[in-house]
PALO-240526 format. One record per residue (C-alpha): residue number from 1; residue in one letter; x, y, z. Coordinates in steps of 0.05 Angstrom, whole numbers, plus 5000, padded with zeros to 4 digits. Layout:
BEGIN
@resi:NUM | resn:A | c1:X | c2:Y | c3:Z;
...
//
This chain:
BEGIN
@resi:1 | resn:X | c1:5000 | c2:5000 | c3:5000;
@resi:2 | resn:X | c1:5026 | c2:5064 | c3:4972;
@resi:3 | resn:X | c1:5003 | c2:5128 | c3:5010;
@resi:4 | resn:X | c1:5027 | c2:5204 | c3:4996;
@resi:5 | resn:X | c1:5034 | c2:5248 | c3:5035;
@resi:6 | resn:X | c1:5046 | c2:5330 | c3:5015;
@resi:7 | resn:X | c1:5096 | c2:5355 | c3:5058;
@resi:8 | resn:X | c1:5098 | c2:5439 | c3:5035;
@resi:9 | resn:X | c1:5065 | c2:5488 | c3:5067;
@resi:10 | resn:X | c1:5026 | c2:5513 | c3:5013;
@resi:11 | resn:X | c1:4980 | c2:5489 | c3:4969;
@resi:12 | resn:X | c1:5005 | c2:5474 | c3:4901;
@resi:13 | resn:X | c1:4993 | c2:5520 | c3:4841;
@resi:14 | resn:X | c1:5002 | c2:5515 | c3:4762;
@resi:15 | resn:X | c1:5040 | c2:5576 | c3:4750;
@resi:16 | resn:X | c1:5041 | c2:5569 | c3:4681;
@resi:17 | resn:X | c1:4973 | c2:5565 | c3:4671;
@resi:18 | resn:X | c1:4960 | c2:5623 | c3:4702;
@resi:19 | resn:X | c1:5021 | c2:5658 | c3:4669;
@resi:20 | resn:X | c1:4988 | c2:5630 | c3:4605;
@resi:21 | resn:X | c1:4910 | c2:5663 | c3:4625;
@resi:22 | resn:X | c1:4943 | c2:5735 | c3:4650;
@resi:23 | resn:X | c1:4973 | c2:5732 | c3:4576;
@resi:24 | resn:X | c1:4923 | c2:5712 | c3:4544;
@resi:25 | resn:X | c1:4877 | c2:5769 | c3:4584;
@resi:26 | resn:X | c1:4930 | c2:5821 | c3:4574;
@resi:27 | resn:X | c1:4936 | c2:5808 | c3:4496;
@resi:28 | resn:X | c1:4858 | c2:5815 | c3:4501;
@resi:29 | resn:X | c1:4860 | c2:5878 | c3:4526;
@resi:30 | resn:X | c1:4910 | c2:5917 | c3:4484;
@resi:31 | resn:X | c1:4871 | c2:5878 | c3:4428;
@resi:32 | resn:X | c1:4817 | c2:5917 | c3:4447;
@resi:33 | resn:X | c1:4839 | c2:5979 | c3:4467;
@resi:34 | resn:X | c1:4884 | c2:5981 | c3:4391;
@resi:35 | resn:X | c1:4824 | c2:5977 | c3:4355;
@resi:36 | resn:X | c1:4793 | c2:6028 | c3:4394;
@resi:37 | resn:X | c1:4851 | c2:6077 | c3:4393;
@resi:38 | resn:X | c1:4848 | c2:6061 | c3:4317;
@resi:39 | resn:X | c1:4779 | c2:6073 | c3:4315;
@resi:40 | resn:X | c1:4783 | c2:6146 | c3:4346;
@resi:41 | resn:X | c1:4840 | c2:6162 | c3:4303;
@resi:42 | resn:X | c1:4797 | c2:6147 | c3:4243;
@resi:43 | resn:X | c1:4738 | c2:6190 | c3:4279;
@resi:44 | resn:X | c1:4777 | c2:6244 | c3:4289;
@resi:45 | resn:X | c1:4816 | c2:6254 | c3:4223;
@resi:46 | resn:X | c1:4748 | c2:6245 | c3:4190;
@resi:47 | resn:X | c1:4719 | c2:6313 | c3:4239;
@resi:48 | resn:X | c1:4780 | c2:6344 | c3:4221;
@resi:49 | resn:X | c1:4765 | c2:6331 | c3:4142;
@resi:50 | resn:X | c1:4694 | c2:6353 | c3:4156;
@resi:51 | resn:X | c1:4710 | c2:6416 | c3:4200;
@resi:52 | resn:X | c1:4754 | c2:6438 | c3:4146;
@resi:53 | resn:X | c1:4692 | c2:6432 | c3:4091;
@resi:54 | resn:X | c1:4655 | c2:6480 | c3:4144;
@resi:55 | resn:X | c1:4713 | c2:6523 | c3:4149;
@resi:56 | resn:X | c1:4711 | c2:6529 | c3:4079;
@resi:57 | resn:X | c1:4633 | c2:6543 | c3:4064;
@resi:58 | resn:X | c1:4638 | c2:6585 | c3:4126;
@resi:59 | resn:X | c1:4686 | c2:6621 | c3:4087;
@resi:60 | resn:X | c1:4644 | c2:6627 | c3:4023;
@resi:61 | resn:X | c1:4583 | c2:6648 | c3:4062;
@resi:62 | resn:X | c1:4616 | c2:6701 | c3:4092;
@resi:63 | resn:X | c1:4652 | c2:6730 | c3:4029;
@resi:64 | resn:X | c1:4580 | c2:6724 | c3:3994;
@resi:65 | resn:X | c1:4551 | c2:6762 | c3:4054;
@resi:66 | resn:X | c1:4613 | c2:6811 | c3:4045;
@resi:67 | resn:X | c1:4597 | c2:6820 | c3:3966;
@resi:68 | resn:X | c1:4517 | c2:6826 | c3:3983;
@resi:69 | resn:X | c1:4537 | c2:6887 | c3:4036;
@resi:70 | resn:X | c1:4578 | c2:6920 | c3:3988;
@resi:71 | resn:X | c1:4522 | c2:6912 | c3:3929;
@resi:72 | resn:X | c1:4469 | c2:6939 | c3:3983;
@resi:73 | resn:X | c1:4521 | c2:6998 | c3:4000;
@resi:74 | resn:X | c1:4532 | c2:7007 | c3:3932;
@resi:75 | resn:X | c1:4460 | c2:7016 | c3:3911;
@resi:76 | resn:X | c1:4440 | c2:7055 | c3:3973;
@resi:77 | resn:X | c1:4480 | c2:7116 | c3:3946;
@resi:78 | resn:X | c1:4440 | c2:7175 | c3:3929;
@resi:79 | resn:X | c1:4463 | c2:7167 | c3:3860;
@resi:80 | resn:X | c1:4442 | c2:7108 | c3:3845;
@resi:81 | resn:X | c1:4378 | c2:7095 | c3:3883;
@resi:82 | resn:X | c1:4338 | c2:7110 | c3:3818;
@resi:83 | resn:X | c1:4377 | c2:7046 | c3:3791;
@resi:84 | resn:X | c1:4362 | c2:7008 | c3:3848;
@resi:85 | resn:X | c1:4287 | c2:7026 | c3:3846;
@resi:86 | resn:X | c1:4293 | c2:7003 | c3:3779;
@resi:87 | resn:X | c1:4323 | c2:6941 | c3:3795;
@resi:88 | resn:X | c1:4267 | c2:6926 | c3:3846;
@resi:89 | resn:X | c1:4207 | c2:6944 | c3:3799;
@resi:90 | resn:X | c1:4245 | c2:6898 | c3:3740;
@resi:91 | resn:X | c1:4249 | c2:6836 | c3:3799;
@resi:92 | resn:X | c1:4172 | c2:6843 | c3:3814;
@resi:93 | resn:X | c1:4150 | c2:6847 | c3:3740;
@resi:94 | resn:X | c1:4199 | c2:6779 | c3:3724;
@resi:95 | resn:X | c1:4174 | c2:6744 | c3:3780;
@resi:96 | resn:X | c1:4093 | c2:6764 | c3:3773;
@resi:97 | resn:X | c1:4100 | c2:6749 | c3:3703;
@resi:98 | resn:X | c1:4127 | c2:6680 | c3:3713;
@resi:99 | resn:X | c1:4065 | c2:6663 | c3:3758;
@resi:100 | resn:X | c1:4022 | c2:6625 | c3:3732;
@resi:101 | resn:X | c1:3951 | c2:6608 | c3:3760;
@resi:102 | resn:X | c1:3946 | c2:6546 | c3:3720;
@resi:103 | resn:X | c1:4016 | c2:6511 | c3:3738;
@resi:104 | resn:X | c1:3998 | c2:6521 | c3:3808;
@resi:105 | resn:X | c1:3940 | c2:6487 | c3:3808;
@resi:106 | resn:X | c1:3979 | c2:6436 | c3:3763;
@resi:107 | resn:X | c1:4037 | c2:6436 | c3:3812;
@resi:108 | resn:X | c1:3979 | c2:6430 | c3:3869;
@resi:109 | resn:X | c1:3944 | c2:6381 | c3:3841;
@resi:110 | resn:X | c1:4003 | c2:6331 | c3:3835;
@resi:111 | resn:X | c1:4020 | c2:6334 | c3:3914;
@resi:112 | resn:X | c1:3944 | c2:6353 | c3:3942;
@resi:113 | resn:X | c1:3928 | c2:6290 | c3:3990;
@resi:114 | resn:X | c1:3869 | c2:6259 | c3:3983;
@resi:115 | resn:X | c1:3801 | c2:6288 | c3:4022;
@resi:116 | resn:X | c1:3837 | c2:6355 | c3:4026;
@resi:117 | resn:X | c1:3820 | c2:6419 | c3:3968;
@resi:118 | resn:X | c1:3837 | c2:6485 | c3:3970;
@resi:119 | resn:X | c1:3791 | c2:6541 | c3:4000;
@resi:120 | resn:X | c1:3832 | c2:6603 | c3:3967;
@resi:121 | resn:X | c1:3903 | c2:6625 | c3:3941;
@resi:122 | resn:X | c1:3936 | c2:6689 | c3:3948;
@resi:123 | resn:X | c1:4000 | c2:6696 | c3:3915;
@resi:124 | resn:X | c1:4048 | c2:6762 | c3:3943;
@resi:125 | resn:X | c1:4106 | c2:6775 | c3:3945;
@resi:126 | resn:X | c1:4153 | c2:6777 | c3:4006;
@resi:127 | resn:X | c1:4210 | c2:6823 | c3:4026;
@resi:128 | resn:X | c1:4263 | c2:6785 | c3:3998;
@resi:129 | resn:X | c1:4224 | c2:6785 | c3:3929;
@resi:130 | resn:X | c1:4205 | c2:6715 | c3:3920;
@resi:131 | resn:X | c1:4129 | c2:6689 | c3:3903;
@resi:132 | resn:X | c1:4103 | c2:6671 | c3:3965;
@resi:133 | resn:X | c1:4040 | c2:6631 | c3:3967;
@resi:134 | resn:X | c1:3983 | c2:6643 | c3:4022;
@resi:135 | resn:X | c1:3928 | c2:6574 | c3:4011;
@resi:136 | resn:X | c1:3872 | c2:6563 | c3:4063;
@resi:137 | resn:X | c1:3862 | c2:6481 | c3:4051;
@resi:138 | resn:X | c1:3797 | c2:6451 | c3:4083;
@resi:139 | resn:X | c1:3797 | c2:6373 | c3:4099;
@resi:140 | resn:X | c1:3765 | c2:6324 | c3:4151;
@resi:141 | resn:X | c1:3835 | c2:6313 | c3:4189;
@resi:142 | resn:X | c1:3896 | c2:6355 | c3:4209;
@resi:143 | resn:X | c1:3941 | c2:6295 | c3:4191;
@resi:144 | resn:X | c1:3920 | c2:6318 | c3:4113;
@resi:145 | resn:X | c1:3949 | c2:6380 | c3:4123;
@resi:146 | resn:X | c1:4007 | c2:6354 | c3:4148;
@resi:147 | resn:X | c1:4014 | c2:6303 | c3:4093;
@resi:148 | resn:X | c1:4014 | c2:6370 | c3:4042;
@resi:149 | resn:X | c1:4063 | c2:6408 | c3:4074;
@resi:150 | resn:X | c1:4104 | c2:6333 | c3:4080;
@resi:151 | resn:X | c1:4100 | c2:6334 | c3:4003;
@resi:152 | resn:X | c1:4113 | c2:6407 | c3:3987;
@resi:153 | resn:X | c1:4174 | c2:6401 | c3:4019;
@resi:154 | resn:X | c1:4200 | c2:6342 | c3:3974;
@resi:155 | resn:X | c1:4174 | c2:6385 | c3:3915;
@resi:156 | resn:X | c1:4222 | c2:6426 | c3:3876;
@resi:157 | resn:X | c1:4162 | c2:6476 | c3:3868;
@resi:158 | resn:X | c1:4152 | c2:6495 | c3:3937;
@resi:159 | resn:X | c1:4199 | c2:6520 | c3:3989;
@resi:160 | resn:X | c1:4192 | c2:6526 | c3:4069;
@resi:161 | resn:X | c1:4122 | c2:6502 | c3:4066;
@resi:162 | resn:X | c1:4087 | c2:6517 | c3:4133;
@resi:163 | resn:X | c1:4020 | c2:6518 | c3:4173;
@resi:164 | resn:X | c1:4004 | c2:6585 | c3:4204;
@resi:165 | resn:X | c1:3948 | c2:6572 | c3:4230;
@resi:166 | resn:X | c1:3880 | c2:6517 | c3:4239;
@resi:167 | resn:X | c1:3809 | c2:6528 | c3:4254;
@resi:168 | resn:X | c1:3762 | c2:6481 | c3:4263;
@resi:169 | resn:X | c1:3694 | c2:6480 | c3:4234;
@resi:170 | resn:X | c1:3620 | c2:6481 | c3:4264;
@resi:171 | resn:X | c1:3579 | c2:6427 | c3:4248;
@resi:172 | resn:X | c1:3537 | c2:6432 | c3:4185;
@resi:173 | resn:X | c1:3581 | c2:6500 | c3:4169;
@resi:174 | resn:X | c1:3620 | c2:6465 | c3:4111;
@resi:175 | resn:X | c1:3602 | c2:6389 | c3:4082;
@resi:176 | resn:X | c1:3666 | c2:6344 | c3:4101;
@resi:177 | resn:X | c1:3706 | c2:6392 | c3:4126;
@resi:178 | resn:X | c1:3716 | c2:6385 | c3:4192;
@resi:179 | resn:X | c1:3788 | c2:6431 | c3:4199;
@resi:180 | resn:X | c1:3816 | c2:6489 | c3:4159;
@resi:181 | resn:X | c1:3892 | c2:6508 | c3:4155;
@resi:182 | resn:X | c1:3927 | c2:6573 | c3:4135;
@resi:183 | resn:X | c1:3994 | c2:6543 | c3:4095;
@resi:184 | resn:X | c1:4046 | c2:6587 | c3:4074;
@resi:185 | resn:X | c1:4103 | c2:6570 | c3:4016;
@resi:186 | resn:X | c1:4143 | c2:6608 | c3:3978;
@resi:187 | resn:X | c1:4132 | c2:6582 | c3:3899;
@resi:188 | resn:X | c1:4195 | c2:6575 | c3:3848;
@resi:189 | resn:X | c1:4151 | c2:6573 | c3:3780;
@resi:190 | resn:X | c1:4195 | c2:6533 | c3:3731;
@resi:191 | resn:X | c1:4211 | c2:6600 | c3:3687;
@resi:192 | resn:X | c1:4249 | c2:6631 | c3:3756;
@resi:193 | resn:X | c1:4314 | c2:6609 | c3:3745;
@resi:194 | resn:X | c1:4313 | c2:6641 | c3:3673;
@resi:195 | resn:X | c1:4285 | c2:6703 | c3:3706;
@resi:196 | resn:X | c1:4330 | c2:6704 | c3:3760;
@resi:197 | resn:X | c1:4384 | c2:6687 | c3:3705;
@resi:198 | resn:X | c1:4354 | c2:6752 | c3:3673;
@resi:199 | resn:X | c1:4355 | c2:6788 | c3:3732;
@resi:200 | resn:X | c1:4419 | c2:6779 | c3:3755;
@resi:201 | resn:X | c1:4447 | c2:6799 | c3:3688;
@resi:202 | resn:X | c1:4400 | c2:6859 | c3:3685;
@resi:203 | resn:X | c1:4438 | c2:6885 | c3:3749;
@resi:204 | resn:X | c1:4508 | c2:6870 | c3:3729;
@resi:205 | resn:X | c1:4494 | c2:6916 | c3:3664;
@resi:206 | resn:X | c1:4468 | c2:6970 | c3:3703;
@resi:207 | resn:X | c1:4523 | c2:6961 | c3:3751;
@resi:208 | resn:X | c1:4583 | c2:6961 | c3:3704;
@resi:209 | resn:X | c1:4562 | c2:7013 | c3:3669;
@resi:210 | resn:X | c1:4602 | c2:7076 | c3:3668;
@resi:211 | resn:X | c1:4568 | c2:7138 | c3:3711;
@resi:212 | resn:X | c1:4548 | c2:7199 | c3:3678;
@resi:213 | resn:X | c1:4612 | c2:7250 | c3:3682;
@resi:214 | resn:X | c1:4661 | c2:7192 | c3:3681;
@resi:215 | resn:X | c1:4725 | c2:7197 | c3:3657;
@resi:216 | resn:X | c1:4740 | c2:7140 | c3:3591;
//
């Protein structure tokens, strides 16, 4: 009969498997914290890339805001205001004579959600010149309204669609319509970029040419 008997004073240990799991752990962890490290080097050259596009159209903006202040300054001169109300009587004739009453229904019709018409139109035109359309739209649910103004701003037609206001109606006041809406949109007929084309080249003549007195 064989017995044995342990003799140390501590219990024993495989000290190579444990070297070999604190490795394996370790290699883990710098594994893990490369591909992160790589990861927020990639994130952060690709804001750096992007903060320089913003730099840049930051830049653009505020040389076009720079050329627009000196154009304004330019016109606001007592000697050429007559050119510059002009300029402003030539932008609302273009842009009234590229409205059109039947493309807008046209254009209307197209995007109008069904169980929804239109009560009235108003065309005007607002302080930066553009055709801005005023509708009052009559359906049985707000959610119709909010379908148009939805596909008005997907349209190339109509720009920063919006609902001013909404009414409800009285029973027995109007057939169907239970809800009325006050939309507002500014309309780009498709003749505006040829007027604006027009325009723009209208303006440069006037504003290259040579003031009375001038020296050649």
């Amino acid at each position: 009969m064989r017995i044995e008997i342990n003799l140390a004073t501590h219990a024993y240990e495989d000290a190579r498997r444990f070297v070999r799991q604190w490795a394996i752990t370790v290699a883990l962890v710098l594994l893990v914290t490369g591909v992160l490290s790589y990861g927020a080097f990639v994130r952060l050259k690709e804001w750096r890339v992007e903060q320089n596009r913003i730099n840049a159209l930051q830049a653009q903006i505020d040389h076009g805001d720079r050329e627009i202040a000196e154009a304004q300054a330019f016109l606001n001169r007592p000697e050429n205001r007559d050119m510059r109300d002009k300029s402003q009587i030539l932008n609302e004739l273009i842009v009234r004579k590229a409205f059109s009453w039947t493309q807008v229904f046209s254009d209307l019709e197209r995007i109008m959600p069904p169980r929804l018409h239109v009560v009235s139109i108003r065309p005007e035109l607002n302080p930066e010149n553009q055709l801005e359309l005023r509708m009052v739209v009559a359906g049985e649910s707000s959610e119709r309204a909010l379908d148009l103004v939805r596909r008005m701003e997907r349209s190339p037609r109509f720009r920063q669609p919006a609902i001013l206001a909404q009414a409800a109606q009285e029973a027995g006041q109007s057939k169907g319509d239970k809800v009325h809406f006050d939309i507002s949109a500014v309309y780009v007929p498709a003749l505006a970029r040829e007027a604006q084309r027009v325009t723009g080249q209208v303006a440069h003549s006037q504003t290259s040419a040579p003031q009375p007195g001038g020296g050649e």
